[in-house]
N, C-alpha and C positions, 0 to 999 in steps of 0.2 A: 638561189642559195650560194653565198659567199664564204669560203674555208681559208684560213691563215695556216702555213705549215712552215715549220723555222728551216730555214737552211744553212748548212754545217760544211764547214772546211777546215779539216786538218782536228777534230772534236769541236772546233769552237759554232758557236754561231755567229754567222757574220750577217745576215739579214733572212729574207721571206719571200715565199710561193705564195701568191693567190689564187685560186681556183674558183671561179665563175662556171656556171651552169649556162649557157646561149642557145637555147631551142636545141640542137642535135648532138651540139661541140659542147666541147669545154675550153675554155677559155683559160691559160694560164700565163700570170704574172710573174717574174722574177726580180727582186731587186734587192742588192747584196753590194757588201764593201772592194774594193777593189783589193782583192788580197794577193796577186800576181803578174806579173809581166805577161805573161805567159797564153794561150788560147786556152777560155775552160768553159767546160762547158756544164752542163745539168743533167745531174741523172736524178730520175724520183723510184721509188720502190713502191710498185702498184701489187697489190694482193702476191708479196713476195717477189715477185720479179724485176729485176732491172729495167726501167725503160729510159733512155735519150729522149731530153727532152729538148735538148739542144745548143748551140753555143750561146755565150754571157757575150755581149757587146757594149765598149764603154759608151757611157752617155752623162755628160754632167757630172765624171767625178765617180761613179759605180759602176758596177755590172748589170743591165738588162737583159732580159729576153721575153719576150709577149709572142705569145702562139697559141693556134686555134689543135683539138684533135676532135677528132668524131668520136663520141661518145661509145658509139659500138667499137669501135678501133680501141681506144685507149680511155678506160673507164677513170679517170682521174678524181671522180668523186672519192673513188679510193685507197687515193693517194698516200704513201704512210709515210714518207722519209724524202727529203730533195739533200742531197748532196752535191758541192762543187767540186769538178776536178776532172772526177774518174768515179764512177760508179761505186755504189756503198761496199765496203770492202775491198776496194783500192787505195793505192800507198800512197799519202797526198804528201808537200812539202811544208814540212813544222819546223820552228824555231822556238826558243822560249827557254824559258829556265825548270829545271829539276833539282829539287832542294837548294844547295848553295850551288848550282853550278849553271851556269849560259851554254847552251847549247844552239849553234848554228849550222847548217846542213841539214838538218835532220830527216823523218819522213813519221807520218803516223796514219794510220789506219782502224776504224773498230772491228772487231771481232768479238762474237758470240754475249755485246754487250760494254766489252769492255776495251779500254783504248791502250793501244799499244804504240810503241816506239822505237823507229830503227835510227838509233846514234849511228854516227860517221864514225868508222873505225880504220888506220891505217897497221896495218901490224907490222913491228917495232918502234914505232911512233908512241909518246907519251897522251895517253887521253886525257882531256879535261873533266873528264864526269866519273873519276875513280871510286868517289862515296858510293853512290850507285849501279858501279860493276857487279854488284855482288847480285844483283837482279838482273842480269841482264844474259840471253843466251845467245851465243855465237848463231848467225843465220847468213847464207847465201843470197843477197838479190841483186838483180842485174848482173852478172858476175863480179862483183865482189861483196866482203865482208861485213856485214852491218850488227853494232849488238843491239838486240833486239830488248825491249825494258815494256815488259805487265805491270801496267801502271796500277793495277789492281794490290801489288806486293810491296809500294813503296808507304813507309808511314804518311800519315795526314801531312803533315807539314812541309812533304818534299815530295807534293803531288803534281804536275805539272801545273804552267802557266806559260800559256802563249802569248808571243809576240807578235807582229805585224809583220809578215816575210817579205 
């Protein structure tokens, strides 16, 4: 039995898990666009829990990873979510535009469903994305200051759209 699961960075989907049944193991394929400089790796969400599936390695222009688990170890038939980066519910690196406005720096993350977004804030510096302030709450990460935007609250038409980071 062969299972296709999308995998997602920063909300978007940039490519696919394959999951193969092999006598004890399972057998899992990744192959996704190169969306960073950076080392990232695969997390998948098995019966709720996070697991490491491991690092993305380029090859040809994308990110791979091909790795065997023992079926009693790490049931990956079911498998529910593969995310790149950092594990489901970690702040990944987004760029992209919100309503009129380009956003660079940014980070996004889902929660409880729904996606969210920490703009780059310097305070007393003029922001680019002032339409949009009005949704957005002041939040702490990393030590400093991010506004944070539920992208759930903004009209249809000024809902994000990702770029390539």
């Amino acid at each position: 039995m062969e299972r296709e699961i999308p995998m997602r960075y920063g909300g978007d989907t940039v490519g696919h898990a394959t999951v193969t049944r092999e006598g004890l193991y399972h057998r899992i394929r990744c192959v996704c666009e190169t969306v960073s400089s950076e080392v990232l790796r695969a997390y998948g969400t098995v019966d709720g829990q996070d697991v490491l599936l491991g690092v993305l390695m380029p090859e040809g222009g994308q990110l791979t990873l091909d790795r065997r688990f023992a079926c009693s170890a790490c049931p990956l038939d079911r498998l529910e979510t593969v995310t790149v980066g950092g594990p489901p519910g970690a702040w990944q690196p987004w760029q992209g535009a919100v309503g009129p406005v380009t956003v660079a720096g940014g980070r996004a993350r889902q929660s409880n469903g729904k996606l969210l977004l920490a703009l780059p804030y310097h305070r007393g510096e003029p922001v680019d994305y002032l339409p949009v302030l009005r949704y957005c709450t002041p939040t702490e990460l990393d030590g400093r200051t991010w506004m944070v935007l539920d992208t759930d609250q903004l009209p249809e038409e000024w809902r994000p759209r990702s770029e390539p980071s």
